[in-house]
SEMAR-306713 format. One record per residue: z, y, x of N, C-alpha, C, O in turn; residue number from 1. Coordinates in Angstrom, 1 decimal. Layout:
<sites>
       nz       ny       nx      caz      cay      cax       cz       cy       cx       oz       oy       ox   num
        Z        Y        X        Z        Y        X        Z        Y        X        Z        Y        X   NUM
...
</sites>
This chain:
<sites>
       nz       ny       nx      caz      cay      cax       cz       cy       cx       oz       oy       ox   num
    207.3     65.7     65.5    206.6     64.8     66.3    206.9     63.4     65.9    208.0     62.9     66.1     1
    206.0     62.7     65.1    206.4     61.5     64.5    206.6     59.9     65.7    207.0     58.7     65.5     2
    206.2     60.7     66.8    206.6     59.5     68.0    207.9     59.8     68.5    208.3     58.9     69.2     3
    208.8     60.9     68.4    210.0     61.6     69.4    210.8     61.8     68.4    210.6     62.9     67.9     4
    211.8     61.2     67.8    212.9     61.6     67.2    214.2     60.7     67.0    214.4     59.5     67.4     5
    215.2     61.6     66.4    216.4     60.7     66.6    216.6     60.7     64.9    216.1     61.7     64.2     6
    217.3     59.4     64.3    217.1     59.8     62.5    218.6     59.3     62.5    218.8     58.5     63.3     7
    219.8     59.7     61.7    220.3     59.2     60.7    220.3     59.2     59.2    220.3     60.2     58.4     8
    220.2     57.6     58.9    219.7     57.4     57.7    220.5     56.8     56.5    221.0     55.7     56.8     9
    220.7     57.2     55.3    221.6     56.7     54.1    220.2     56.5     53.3    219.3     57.3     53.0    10
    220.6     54.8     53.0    219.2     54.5     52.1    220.3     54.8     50.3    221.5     55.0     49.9    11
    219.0     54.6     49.8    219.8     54.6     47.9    220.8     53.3     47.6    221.8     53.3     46.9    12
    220.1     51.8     48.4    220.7     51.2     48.2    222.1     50.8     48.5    222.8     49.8     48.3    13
    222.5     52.1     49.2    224.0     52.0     50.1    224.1     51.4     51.7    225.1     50.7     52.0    14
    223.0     51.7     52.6    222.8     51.3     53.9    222.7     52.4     54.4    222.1     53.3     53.8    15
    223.2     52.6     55.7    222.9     53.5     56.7    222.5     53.3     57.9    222.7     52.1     58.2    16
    221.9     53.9     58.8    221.5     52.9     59.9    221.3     55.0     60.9    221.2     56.2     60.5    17
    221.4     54.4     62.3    221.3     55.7     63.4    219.9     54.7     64.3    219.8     53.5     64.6    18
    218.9     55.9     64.6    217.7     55.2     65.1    217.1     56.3     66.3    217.3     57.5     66.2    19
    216.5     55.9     67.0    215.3     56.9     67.6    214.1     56.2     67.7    213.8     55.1     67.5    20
    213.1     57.6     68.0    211.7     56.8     68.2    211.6     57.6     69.5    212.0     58.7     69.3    21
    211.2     57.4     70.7    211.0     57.2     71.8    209.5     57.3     72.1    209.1     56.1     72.3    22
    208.5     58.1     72.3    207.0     57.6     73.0    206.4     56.8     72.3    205.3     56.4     72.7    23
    207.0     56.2     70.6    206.6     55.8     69.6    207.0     54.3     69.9    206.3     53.3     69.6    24
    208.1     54.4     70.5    208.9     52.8     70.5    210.7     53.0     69.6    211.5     53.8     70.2    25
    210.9     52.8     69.1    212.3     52.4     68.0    213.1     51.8     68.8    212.8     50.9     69.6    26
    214.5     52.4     68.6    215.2     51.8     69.2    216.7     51.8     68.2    217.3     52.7     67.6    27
    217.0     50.9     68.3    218.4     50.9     66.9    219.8     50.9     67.5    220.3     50.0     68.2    28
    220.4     52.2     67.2    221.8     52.5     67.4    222.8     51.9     66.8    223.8     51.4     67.1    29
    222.2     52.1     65.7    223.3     51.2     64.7    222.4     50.2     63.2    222.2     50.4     62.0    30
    222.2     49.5     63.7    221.3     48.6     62.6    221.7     48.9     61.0    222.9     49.0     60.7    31
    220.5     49.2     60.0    220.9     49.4     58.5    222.3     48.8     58.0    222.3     47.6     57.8    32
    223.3     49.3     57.7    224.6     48.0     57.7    224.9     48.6     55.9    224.4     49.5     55.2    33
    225.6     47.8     55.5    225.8     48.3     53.7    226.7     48.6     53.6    227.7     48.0     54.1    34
    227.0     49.7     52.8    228.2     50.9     52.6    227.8     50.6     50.5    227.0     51.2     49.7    35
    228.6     49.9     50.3    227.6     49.7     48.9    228.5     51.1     47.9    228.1     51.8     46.9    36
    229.8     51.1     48.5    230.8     52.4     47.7    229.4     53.3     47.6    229.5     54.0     46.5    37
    228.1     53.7     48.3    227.4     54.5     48.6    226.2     54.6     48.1    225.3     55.2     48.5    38
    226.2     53.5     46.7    224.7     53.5     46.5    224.3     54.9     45.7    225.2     55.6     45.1    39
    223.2     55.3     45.8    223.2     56.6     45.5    222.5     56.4     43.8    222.1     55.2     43.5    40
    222.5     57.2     43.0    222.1     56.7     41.4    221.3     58.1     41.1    221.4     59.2     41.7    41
    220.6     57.9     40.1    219.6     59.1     39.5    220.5     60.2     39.3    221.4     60.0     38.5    42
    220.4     61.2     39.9    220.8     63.0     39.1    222.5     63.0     39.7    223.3     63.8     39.2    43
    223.0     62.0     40.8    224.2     62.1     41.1    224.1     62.8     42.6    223.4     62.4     43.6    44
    224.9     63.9     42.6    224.1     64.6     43.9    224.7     64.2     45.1    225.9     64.2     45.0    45
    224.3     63.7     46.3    225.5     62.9     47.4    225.6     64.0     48.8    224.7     64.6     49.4    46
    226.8     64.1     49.0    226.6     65.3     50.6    226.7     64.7     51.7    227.5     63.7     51.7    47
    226.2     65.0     52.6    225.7     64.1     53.7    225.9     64.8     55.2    225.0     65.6     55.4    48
    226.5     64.7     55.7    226.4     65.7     57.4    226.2     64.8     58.8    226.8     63.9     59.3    49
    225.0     65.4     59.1    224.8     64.5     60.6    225.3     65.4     61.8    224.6     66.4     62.0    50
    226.1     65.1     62.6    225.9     65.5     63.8    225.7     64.9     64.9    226.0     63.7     65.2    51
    224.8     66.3     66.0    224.2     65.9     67.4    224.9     66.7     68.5    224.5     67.7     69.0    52
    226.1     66.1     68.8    226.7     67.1     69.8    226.5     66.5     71.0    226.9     65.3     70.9    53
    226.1     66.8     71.9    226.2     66.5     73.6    225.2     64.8     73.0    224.4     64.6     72.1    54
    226.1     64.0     74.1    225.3     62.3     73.4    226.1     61.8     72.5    226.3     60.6     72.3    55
    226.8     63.0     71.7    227.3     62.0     70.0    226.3     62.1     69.0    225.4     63.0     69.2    56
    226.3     61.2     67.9    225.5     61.0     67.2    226.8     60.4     65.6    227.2     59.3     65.4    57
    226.9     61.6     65.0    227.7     60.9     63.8    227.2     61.2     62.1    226.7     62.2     61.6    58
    227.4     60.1     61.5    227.0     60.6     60.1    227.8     60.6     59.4    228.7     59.9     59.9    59
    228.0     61.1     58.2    229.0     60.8     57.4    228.3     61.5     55.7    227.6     62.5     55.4    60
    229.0     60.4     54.7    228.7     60.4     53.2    229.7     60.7     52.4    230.6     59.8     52.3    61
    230.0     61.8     51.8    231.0     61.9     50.9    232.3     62.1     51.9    233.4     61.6     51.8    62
    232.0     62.8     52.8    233.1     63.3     53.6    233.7     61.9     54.3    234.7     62.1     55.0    63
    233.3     60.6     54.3    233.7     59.7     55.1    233.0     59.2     56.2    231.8     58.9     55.9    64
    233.2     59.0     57.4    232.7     58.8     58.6    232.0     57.5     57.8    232.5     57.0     56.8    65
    230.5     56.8     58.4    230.0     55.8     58.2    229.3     55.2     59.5    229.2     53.9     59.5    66
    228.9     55.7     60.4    228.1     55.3     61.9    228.3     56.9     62.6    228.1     58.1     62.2    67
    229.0     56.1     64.2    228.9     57.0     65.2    227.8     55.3     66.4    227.8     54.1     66.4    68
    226.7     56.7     67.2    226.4     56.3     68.2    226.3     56.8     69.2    226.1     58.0     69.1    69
    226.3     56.4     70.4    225.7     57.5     71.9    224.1     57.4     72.0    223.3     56.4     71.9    70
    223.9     59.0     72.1    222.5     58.9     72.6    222.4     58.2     73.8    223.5     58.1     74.5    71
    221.7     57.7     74.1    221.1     57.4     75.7    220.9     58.4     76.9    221.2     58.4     78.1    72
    220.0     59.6     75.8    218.8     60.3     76.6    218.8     61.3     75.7    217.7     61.4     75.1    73
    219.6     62.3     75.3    219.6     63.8     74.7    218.9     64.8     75.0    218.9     65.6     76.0    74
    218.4     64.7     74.0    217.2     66.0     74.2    217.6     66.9     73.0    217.9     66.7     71.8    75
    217.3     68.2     73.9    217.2     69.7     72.3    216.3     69.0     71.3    215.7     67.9     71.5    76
    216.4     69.8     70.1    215.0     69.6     69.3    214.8     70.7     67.9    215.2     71.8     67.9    77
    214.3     70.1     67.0    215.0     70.6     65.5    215.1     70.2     65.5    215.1     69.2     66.2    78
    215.9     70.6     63.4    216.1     69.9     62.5    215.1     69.5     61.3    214.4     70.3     60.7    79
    215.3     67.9     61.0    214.3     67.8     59.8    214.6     67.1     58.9    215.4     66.2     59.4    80
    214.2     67.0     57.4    215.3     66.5     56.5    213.8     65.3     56.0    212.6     65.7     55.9    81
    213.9     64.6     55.9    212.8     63.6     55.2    213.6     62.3     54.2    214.7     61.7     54.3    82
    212.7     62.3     53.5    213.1     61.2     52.2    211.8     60.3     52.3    210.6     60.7     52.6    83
    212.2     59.0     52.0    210.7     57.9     52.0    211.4     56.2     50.8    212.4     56.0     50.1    84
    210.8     55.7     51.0    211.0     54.5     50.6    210.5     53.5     51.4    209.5     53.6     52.0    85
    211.4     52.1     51.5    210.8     50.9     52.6    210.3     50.2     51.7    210.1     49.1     52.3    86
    209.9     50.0     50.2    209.3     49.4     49.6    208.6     50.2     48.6    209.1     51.3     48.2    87
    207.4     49.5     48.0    206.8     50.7     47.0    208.0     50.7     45.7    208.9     49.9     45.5    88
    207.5     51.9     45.1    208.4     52.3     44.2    207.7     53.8     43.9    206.6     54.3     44.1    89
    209.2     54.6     43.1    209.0     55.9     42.9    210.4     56.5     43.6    211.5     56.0     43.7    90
    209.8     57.9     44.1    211.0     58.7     44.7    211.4     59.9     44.2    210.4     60.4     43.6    91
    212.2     60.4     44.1    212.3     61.9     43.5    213.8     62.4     44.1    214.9     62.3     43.6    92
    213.6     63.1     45.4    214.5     63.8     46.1    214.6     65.1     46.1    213.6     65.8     46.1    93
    216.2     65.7     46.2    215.7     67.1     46.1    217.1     67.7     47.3    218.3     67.3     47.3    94
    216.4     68.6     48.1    217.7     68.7     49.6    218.0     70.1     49.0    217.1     70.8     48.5    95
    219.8     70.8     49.0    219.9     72.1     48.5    221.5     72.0     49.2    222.4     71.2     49.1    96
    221.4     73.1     49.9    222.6     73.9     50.5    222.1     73.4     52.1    223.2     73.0     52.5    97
    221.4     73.2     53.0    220.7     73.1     54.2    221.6     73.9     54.8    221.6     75.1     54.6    98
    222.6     73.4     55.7    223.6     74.2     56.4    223.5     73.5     57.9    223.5     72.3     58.0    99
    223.3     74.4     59.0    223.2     73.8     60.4    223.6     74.7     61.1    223.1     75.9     61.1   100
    224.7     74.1     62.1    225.4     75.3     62.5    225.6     74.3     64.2    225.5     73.1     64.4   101
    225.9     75.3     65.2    226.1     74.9     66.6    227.3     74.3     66.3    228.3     74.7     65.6   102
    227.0     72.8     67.4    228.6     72.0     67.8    229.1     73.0     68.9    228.3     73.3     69.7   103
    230.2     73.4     69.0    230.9     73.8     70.2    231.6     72.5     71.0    232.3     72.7     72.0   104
</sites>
């Protein structure tokens, strides 16, 4: 549902940012902030874990915490993995070991 979701996001340039979209209104948990240890580079592979427990909201890069937020308003949902660019360019992403498992 491209109006209803919650995203945590690691850009290539080394930014991360926690967001939702709402009824197709945005709302920012944690503004794009720069983690530059984290820029990501061609053919270097980066592991990435989001969790959605209760109203936590945490990400983490290379096994380091980088943004925790509180939901507002937690809702079930899936899971979805998406790659884009905020300027033109070229992309070439590739997602492999997809592991999702219940928070207790």
């Amino acid at each position: 549902d491209n109006d209803n979701y919650t995203a945590l996001g690691l850009s290539a340039d080394g930014h991360y940012a926690i967001w939702q979209k709402r009824l197709g209104r945005t709302t920012w948990l944690v503004d794009w902030t720069e983690a530059p240890d984290l820029a990501l580079s061609l053919g270097t592979p980066q592991s990435l874990a989001a969790t959605c427990a209760g109203d936590g909201l945490r990400l983490e890069a290379a096994g380091q915490a980088l943004a925790e937020a509180g939901d507002p308003a937690p809702i079930a949902g899936d899971v979805g993995l998406l790659a884009g660019l905020r300027a033109p360019g070229a992309l070439i992403v590739e997602f492999d070991d997809l592991v999702v498992t219940a928070v207790e």
